[in-house]
N, C-alpha and C positions, 0 to 999 in steps of 0.2 A: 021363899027359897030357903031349904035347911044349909045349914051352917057346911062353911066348903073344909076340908082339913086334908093334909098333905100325908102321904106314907111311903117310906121308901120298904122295897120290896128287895131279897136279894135271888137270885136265880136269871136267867136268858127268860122269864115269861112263860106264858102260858096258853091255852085254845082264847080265855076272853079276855085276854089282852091285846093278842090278834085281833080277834074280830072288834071289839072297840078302836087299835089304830087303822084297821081296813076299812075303816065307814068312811074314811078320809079318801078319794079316790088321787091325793098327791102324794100319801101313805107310800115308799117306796120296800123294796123287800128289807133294806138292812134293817125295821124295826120289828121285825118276824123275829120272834123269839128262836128258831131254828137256825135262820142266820148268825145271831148273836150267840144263839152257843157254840156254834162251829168259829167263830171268830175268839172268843174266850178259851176254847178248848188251844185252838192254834198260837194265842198267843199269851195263853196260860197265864189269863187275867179273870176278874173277880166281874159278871154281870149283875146290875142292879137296872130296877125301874121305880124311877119318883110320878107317882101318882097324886091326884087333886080328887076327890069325889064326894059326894053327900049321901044325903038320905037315898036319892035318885039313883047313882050308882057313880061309875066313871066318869069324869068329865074332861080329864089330861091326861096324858103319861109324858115319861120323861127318859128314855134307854138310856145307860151309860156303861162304863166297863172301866175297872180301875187294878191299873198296872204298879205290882212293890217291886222295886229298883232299887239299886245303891246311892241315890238321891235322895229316896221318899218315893211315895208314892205319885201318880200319873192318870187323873184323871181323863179319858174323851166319852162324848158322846157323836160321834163313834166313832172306834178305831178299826184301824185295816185299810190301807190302800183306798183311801179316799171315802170313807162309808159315810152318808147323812147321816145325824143323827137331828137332836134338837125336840122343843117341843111337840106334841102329837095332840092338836086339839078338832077332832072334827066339826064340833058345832061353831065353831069362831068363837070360841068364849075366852073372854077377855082376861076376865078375873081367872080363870082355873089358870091359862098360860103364864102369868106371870106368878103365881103360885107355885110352879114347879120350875118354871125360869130361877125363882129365888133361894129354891128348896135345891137345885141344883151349885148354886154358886155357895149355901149354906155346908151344904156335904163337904165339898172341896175345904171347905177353913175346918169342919169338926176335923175331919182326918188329916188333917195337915198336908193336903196336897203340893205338892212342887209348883204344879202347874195343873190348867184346866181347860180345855179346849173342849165350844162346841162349835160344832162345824153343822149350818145351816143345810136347809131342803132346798133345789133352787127352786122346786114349786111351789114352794109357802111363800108368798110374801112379806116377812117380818121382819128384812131385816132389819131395819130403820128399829122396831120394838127391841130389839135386842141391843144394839146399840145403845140407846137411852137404857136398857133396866139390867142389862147383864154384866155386871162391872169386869173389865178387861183392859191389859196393857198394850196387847198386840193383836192385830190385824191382818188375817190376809187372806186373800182372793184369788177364787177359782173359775174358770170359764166354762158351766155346763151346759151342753151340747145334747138335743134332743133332735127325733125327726117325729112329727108326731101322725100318722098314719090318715091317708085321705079318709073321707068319712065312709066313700061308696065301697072301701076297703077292696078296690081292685087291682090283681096287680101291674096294668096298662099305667093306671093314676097314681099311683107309687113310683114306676121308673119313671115318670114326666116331673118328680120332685125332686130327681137327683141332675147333678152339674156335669157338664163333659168332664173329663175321661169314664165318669162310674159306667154310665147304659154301655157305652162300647167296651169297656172293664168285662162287664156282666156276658154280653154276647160273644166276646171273643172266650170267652172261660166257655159257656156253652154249647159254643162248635167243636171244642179242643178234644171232648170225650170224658172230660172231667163227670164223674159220680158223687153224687152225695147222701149222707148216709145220715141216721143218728143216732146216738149211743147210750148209752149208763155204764157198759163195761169198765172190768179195771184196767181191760186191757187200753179203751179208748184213754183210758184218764192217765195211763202210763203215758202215750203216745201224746199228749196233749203236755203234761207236764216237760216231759225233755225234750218236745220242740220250744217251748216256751220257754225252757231255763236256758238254751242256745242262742233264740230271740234275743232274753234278754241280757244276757252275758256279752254278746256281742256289742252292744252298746255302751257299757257300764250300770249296768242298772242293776237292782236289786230285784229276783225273779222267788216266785215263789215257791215253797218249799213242796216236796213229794206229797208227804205227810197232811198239807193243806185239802192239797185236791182229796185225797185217799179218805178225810172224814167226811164228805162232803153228803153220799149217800146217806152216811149216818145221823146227820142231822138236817137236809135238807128234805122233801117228800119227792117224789118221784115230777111230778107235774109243775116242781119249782126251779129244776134244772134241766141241763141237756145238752150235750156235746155233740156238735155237727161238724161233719169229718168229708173232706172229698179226698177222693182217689184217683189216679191218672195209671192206666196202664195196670191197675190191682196194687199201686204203690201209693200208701198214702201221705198226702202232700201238703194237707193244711187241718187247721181244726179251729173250733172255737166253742168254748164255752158262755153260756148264756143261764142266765138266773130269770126267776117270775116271779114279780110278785104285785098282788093287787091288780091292776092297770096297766103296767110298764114293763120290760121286757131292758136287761141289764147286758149290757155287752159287757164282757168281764175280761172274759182272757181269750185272745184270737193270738193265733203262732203259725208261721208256714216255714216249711223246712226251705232252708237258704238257697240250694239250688232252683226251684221250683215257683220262687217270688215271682217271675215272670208269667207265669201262667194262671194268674188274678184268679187262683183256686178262693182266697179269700175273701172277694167280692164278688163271688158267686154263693159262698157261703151265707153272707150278711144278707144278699138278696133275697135266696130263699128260705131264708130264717125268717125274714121280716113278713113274706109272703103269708107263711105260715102264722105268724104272730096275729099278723091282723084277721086271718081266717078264725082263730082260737079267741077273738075280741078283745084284744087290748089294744090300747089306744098309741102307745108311745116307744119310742126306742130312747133309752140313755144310752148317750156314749160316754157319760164317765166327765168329772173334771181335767178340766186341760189346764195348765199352772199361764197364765199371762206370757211366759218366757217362749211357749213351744208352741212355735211358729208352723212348722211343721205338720207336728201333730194336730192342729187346728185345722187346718186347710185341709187334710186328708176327710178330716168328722165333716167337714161343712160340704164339700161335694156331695153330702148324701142328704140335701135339703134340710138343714139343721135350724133350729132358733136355738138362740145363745140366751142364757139367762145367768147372771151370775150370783155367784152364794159364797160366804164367807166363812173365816175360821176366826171366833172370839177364844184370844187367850189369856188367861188370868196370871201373872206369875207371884208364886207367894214365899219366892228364895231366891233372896236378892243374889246368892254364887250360883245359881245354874246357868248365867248367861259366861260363866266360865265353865263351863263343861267342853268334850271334846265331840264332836262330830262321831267319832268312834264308840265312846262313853253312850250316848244316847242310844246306837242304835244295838248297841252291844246290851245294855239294861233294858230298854224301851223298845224291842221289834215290834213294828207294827203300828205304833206308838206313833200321836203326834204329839212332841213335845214342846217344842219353838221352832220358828223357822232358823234352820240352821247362817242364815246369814244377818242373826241377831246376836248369835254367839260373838266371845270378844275373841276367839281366832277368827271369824268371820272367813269370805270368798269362798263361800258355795252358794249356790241359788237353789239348791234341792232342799224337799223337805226332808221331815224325820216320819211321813207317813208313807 
């Protein structure tokens, strides 16, 4: 075997970069170079890929995206609302992974990073490797939530994997008159964004911006996303956007207009979305990390016959005053950004992140 050597690359990637992380079938869409641009563009940060190869050719990559702040700089692999990142090794090779495991934690000290967060696949099994070789101060854990699609891809044997209220969820949305539709429009993506920025306001939460949705054509492909919209009466009442990539089908951003929660337009939409999914041969739905704390949010993803896998955020800090930073300071320099968990800070008493 020729000699293995490391290169880091800068740009969101390219067509055989793709197709090298896709041979991976746990490969999820955020290591899509298209993804990553559109997340770079949004959060007007620097994408880089650390790569392992030889004479043979590729044998790891490694995505990441690096944020300059009034800090320092802010390394993740990856950042945005929860994105996998982490090594991409499809043959299981050993030596190439900790190659760019090393080559990543190396980056982070040349450019002086603040801090360095990789945030694990929950389908790669590694963590335990990562722990032992990826040097980190802080720790923490997320609960992902898959349903992974019956084999005979029926959708009889699909509603027989979900828990009571979904199937009467599902049917009672189906008698009501509810339509469903799907889209690429800007129009769709207007309506999807300001019910989702009301969603999320309503709560406190941090909702995403116009601007996010609106590149999304521009850097995603036609057959990598798609906004499914139902209508009641020709008034439209819910929506959700949904990503593809490889194998697995991304729940990403689902929003129903507040009066109309009641009429489970939005489990009729994940239903016939999933229908659809497994028709078009992918195997998996993500629903996304759920933080330990959210109770709630848990129990809503697990009614849809879910397996729980959980995956991690290693974070490196290499400035001993960021753990004085403000809550505001971070999200004001670092959108998008995972920096530390905000209840590491020495204001401390929040339990949300900084991603």
């Amino acid at each position: 075997m020729s000699a293995l050597h490391t290169q880091l690359i800068e740009g969101p990637g390219n067509d055989a970069i793709e197709s090298f992380v896709y041979r991976d079938p746990r490969t999820l869409i955020y290591a899509s170079p298209g993804y990553i641009g559109l997340v770079a563009a949004e959060t007007q940060s620097i994408p880089y890929w650390l790569t392992a190869q030889d004479a043979s050719g590729l044998r790891a990559a490694l995505p990441l995206l690096v944020k300059h702040g009034a800090l320092g700089p802010v390394v993740n692999s990856l950042a945005f609302y929860g994105s996998n990142g982490g090594a991409i090794v499809p043959d299981g090779d050993r030596q190439a992974w900790l190659a760019v495991v090393r080559a990543f934690d190396a980056f982070g000290e040349r450019i002086g990073a603040v801090a360095s967060t990789l945030i694990t696949n929950p389908l790669v099994a590694d963590h335990a490797l990562y722990e032992s070789h990826l040097p980190h101060e802080l720790r923490d854990e997320r609960i992902g939530q898959f349903t992974v699609f019956p084999e005979d891809r029926q959708p009889a044997s699909l509603m027989a994997l979900f828990d009571d209220p979904r199937p009467r969820n599902i049917r009672k949305a189906q008698r009501s008159g509810l339509t469903v539709s799907k889209s690429h429009s800007d129009e769709a993506i207007a309506f999807l964004h300001a019910t989702h920025d009301q969603n999320i306001r309503s709560i406190g939460g941090l909702p995403k911006r116009l601007g996010f949705f609106q590149q999304i054509p521009q850097w995603l492909p036609r057959d990598a996303w798609t906004i499914y919209l139902a209508e009641l009466d020709g008034e439209r009442v819910a929506a959700l956007l949904l990503l593809y990539g490889n194998q697995t089908v991304e729940y990403f951003t689902p929003c129903v207009v507040e009066q109309h929660r009641s009429s489970q337009a939005l489990p009729l939409l994940i239903h016939d979305a999933m229908v659809d999914a497994m028709a078009a041969g992918y195997r998996q739905w993500n629903w996304g990390g759920t933080w330990l704390t959210q109770d709630g949010v848990y129990a809503f993803k697990k009614k849809w016959g879910t397996q729980d896998i959980r995956y991690h955020y290693f974070t490196r800090l290499r400035s001993a005053g960021l753990r004085n930073a403000t809550r505001e300071t971070l999200l004001r320099e670092y959108p998008g950004f995972y920096v530390l968990p905000f209840s590491a800070l020495a204001s401390a008493g929040a339990n949300q992140e900084t991603t």
